[in-house]
C-alpha positions as CSV (number, residue, x, y, z in Angstrom):
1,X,0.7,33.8,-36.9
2,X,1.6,35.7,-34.0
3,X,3.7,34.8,-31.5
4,X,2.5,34.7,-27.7
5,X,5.6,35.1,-26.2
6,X,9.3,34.6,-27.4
7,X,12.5,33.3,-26.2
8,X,16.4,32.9,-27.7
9,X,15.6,30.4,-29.8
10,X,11.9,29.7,-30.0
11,X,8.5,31.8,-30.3
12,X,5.7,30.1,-29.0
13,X,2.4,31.0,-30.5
14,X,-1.4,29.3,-30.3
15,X,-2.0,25.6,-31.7
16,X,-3.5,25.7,-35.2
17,X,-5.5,23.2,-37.4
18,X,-2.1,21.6,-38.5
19,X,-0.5,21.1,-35.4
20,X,-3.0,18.1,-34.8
21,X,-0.6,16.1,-36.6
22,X,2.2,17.0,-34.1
23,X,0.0,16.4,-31.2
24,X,-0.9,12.8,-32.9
25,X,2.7,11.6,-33.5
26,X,4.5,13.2,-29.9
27,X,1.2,11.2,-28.0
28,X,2.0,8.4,-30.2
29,X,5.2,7.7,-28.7
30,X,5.0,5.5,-25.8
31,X,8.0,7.1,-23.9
32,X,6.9,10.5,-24.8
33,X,3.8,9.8,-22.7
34,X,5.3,7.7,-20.4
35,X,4.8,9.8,-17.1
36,X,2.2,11.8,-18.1
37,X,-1.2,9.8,-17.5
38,X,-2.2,10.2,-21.3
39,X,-3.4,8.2,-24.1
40,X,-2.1,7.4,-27.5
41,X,-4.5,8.9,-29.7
42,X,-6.3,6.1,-31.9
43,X,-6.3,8.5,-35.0
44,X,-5.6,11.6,-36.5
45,X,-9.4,12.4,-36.8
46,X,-9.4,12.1,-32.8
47,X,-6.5,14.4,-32.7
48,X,-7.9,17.1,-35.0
49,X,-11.1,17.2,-33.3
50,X,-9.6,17.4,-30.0
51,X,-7.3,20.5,-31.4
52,X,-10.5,22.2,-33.1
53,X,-12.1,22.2,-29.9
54,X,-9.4,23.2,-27.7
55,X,-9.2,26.4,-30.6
56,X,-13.0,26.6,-30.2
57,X,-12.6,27.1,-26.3
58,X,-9.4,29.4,-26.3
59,X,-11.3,31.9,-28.5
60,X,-14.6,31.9,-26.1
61,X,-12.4,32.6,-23.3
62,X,-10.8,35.3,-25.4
63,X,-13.5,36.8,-26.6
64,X,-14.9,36.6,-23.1
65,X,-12.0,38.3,-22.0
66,X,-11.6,40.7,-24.1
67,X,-7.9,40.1,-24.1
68,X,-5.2,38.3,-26.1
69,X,-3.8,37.2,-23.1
70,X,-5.4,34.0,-21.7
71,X,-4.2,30.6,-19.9
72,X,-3.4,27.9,-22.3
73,X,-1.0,25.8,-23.8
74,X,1.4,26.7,-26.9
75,X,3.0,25.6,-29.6
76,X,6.7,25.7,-29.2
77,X,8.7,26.9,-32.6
78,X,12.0,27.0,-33.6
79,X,12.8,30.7,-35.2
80,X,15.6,29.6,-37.3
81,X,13.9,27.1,-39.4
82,X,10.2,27.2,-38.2
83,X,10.0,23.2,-36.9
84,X,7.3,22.3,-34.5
85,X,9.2,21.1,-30.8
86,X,6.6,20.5,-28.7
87,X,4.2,22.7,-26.6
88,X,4.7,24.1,-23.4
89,X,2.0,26.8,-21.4
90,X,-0.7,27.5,-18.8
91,X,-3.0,26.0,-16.9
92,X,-6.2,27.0,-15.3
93,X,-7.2,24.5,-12.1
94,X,-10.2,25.8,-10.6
95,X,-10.6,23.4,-7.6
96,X,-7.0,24.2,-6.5
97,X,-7.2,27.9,-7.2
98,X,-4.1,27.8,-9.0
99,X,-2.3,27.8,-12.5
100,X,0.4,25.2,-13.6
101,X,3.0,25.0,-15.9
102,X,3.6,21.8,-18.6
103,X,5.6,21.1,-21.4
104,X,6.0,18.4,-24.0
105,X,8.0,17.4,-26.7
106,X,9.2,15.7,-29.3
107,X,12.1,12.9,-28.0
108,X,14.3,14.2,-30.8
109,X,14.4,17.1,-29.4
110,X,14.7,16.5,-25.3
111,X,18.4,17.5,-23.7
112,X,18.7,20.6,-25.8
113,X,17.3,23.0,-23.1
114,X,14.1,23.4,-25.4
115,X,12.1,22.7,-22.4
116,X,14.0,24.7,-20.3
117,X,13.8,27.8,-22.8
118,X,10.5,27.6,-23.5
119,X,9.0,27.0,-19.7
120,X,10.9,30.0,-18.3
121,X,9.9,32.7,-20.9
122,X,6.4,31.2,-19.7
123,X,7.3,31.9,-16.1
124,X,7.8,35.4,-17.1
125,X,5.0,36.2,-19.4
126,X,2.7,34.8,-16.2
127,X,4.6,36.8,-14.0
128,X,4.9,40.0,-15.8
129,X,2.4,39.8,-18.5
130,X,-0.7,37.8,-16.8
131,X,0.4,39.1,-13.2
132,X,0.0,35.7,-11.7
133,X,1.2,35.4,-8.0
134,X,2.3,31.8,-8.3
135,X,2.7,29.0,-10.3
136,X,2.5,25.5,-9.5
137,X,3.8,22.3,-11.6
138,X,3.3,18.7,-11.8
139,X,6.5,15.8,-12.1
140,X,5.8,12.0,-12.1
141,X,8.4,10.7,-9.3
142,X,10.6,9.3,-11.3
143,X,10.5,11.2,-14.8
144,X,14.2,12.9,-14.0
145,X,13.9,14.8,-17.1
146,X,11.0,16.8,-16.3
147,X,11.7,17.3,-12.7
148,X,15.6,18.6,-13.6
149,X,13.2,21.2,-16.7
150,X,11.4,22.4,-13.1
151,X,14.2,22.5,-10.8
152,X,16.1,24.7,-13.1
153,X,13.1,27.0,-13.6
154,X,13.7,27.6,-9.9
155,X,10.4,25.6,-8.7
156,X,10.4,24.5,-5.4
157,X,9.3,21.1,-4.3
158,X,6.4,20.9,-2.1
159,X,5.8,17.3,-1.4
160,X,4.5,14.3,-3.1
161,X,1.4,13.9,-4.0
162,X,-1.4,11.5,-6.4
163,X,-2.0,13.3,-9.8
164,X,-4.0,12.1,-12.0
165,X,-3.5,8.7,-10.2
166,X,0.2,8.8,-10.8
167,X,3.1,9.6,-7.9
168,X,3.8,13.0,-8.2
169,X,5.4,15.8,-7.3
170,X,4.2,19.2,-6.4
171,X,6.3,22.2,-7.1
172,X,5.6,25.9,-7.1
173,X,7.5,29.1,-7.5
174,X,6.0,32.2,-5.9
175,X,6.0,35.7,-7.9
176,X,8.3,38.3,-5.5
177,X,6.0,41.1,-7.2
178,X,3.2,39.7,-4.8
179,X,3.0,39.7,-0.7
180,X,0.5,38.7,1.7
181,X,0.2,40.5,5.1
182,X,-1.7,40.7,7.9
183,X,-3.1,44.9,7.7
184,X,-5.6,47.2,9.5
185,X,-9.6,47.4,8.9
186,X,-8.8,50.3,6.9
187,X,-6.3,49.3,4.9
188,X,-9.1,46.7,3.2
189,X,-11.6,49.7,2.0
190,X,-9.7,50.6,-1.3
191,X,-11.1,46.5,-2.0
192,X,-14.3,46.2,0.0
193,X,-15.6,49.4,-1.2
194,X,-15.6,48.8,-4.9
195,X,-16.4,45.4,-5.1
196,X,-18.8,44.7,-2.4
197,X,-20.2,48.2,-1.6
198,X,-19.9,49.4,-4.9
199,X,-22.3,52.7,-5.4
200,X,-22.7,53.0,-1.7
201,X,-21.5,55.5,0.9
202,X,-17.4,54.5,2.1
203,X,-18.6,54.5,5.7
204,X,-20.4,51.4,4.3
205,X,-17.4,49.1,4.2
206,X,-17.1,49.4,8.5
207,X,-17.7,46.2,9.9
208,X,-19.1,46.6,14.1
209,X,-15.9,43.3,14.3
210,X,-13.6,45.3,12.2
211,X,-11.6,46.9,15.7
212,X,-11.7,44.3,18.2
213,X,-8.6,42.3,19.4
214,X,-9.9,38.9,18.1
215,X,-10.0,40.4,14.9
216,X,-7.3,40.1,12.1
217,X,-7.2,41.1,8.5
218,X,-5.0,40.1,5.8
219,X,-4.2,41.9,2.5
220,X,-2.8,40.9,-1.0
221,X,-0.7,43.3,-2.2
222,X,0.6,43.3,-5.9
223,X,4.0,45.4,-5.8
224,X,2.4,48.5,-3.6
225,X,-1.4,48.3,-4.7
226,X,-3.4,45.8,-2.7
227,X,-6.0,43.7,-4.3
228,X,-7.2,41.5,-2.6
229,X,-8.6,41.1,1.7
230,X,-10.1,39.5,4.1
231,X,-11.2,39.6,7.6
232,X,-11.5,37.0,10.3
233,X,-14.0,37.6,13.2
234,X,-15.1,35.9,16.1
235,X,-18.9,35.3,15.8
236,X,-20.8,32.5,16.9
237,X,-24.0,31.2,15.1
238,X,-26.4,28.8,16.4
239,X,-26.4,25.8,13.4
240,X,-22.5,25.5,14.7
241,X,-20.6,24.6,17.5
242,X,-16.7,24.6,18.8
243,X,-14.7,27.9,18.8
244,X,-16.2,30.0,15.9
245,X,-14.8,32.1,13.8
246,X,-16.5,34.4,10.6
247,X,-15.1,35.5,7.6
248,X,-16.3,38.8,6.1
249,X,-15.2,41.3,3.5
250,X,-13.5,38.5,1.4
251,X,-12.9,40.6,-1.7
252,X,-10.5,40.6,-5.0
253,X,-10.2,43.3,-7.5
254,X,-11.7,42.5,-11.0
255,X,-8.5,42.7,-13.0
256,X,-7.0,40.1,-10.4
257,X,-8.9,37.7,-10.0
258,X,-8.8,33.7,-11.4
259,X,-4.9,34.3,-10.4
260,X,-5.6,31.7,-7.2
261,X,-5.4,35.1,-4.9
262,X,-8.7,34.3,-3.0
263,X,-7.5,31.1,-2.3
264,X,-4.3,32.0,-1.1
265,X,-5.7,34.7,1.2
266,X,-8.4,32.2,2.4
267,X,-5.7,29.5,3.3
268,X,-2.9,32.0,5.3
269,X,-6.4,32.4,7.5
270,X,-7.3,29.1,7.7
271,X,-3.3,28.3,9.2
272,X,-3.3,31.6,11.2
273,X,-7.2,30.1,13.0
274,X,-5.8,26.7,13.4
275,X,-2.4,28.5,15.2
276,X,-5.2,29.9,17.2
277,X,-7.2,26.9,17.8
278,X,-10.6,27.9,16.2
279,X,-12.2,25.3,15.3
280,X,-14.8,26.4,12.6
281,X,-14.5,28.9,10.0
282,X,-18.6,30.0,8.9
283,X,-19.2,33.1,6.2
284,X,-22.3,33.9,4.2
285,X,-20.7,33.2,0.6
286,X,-22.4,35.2,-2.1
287,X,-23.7,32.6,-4.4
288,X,-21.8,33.6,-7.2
289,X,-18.6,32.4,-5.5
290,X,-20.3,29.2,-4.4
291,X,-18.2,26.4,-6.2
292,X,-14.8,28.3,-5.4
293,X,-15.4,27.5,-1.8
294,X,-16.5,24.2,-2.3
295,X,-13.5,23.6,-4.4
296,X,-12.0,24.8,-0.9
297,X,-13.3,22.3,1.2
298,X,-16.2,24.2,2.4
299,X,-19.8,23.0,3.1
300,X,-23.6,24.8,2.1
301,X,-25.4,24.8,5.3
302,X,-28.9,25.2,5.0
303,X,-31.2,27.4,1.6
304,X,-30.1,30.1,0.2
305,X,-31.3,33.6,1.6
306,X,-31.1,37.3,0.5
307,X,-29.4,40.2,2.0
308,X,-30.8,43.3,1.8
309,X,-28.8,45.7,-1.0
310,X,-26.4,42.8,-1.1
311,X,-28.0,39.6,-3.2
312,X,-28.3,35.9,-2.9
313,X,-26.4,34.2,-0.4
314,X,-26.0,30.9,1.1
315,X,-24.1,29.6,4.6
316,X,-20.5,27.8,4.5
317,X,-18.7,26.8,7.3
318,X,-15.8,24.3,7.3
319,X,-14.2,22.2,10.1
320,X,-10.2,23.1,10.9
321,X,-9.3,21.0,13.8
């Protein structure tokens, strides 16, 4: 089978059929699973069908895709004699608009830098191949092993947090290839026009707000090409109260987007507003992008309405202070 990605020692390529037996016997050691939150599986049946339709889902999103390159998790291999390790990959977590890194393996095979190996050529694939702009990870407080696997990887830790009701901690490690800036109205149209004025004249994309002094901008840029903006106004509306503030022009390029950039963007705002003391942060959300911002914290206000040569769109607003 083909190989995903490739290190010293290992390749690491998608889960088959047969690796359900794998997946059965690492989950079937109790300190294997110890920190992880997981179950034993009760049989190799269970573990089969929950392999056949992890495969079942990794080729929708594929084929969805239309690209080889997708989130998941892999089987780790040993090139000189072909042994199953473990697995190690990607992870796609919607309501945090972000993707994290995991690894597991077989005991016999933990303090040989296996882990280590394998979770750094994954680093770079999401880096370089996937062109993620950061990766986040997961460590039970006290599984040393796992937390020494990050720390080596370079991941920073955040703080501590409850995952998956266990004591965790948070680490990330940003991608240098990516920056986030505040910019100029302008700078935003090479985003704005083609994905939310598509078809339509460039003088389109101006915004009345986009020049005033209470107005700031912020842009994602990937190496020198931005792809991703977003613009924070002062505008009051009626339903709300406090000091009001409106985002418009919230905008990510196609071939960037499920990489957590929105998110990203949207939070630098949300700490630049509060710096500011705004106290409400309102938008008319398309209603495609509904459940990111609820993810986000953000609240529907009110029934959905239509904008003219725009679509569907309902109110959000979300409280800062």
């Amino acid at each position: 089978m083909t190989s995903i990605l490739e290190t010293e020692r290992l390749y690491l390529r998608a889960f088959t059929y047969k690796d359900a037996m794998h997946l059965y016997a690492m989950n079937n050691d109790p300190e294997v699973i110890k920190y992880t939150g997981d179950r034993a599986f009760k049989s190799l049946k269970e573990a089969q069908d929950f392999v056949c339709e992890y495969i079942r889902l990794r080729t929708i999103k594929a084929t969805k895709n239309s690209s080889k390159e997708s989130l998941a998790r892999y089987a780790v291999i040993r090139k000189e004699d072909d042994a199953f390790l473990g697995w190690c990959g990607l992870k796609l977590h919607k309501e945090k608009g972000a993707v994290d890194i995991g690894f597991r393996f077989y005991k016999k095979y933990w303090k040989q830098g296996y882990a280590t190996e394998s979770a750094r050529g994954c680093i770079s694939y999401a880096f370089s191949n996937l062109q993620l702009p950061f990766l986040i990870a997961h460590a039970h407080v006290d599984n040393a092993q796992s937390r020494k696997v990050l720390e080596k990887c370079n991941m920073i830790e955040i703080e501590k947090i409850d995952y998956d009701n266990n004591p965790s901690i948070l680490y990330r490690l940003d991608n240098e290839d990516y920056t986030l800036r505040e910019i100029v109205a302008q700078d935003t149209w090479p985003v704005r026009h083609p994905v939310l004025r598509a078809g339509r004249p460039l003088k389109d994309v101006y915004m009345e707000a986009d020049e005033k002094a209470s107005t700031f901008h912020l842009g994602m840029y990937h190496k020198h090409t931005i792809v991703g903006v977003a613009s924070f106004m002062e505008d009051t509306h009626e339903a709300f109260t406090g000091v009001q503030t409106r985002l418009r022009g919230m905008a990510v390029l196609p071939e960037y987007r499920n990489k957590g950039i929105a998110a990203q963007i949207l939070n630098k705002g949300e700490e630049i507003l509060k710096g500011r003391k705004r106290t409400i942060l309102w938008f008319n959300a398309r209603t495609v992008a509904l459940d990111f911002y609820k993810n986000l914290g953000y609240t529907m206000i009110g029934e959905q309405f239509d904008i003219p040569q725009v679509g569907p769109h309902v109110r959000m607003k979300k409280d800062l202070i």
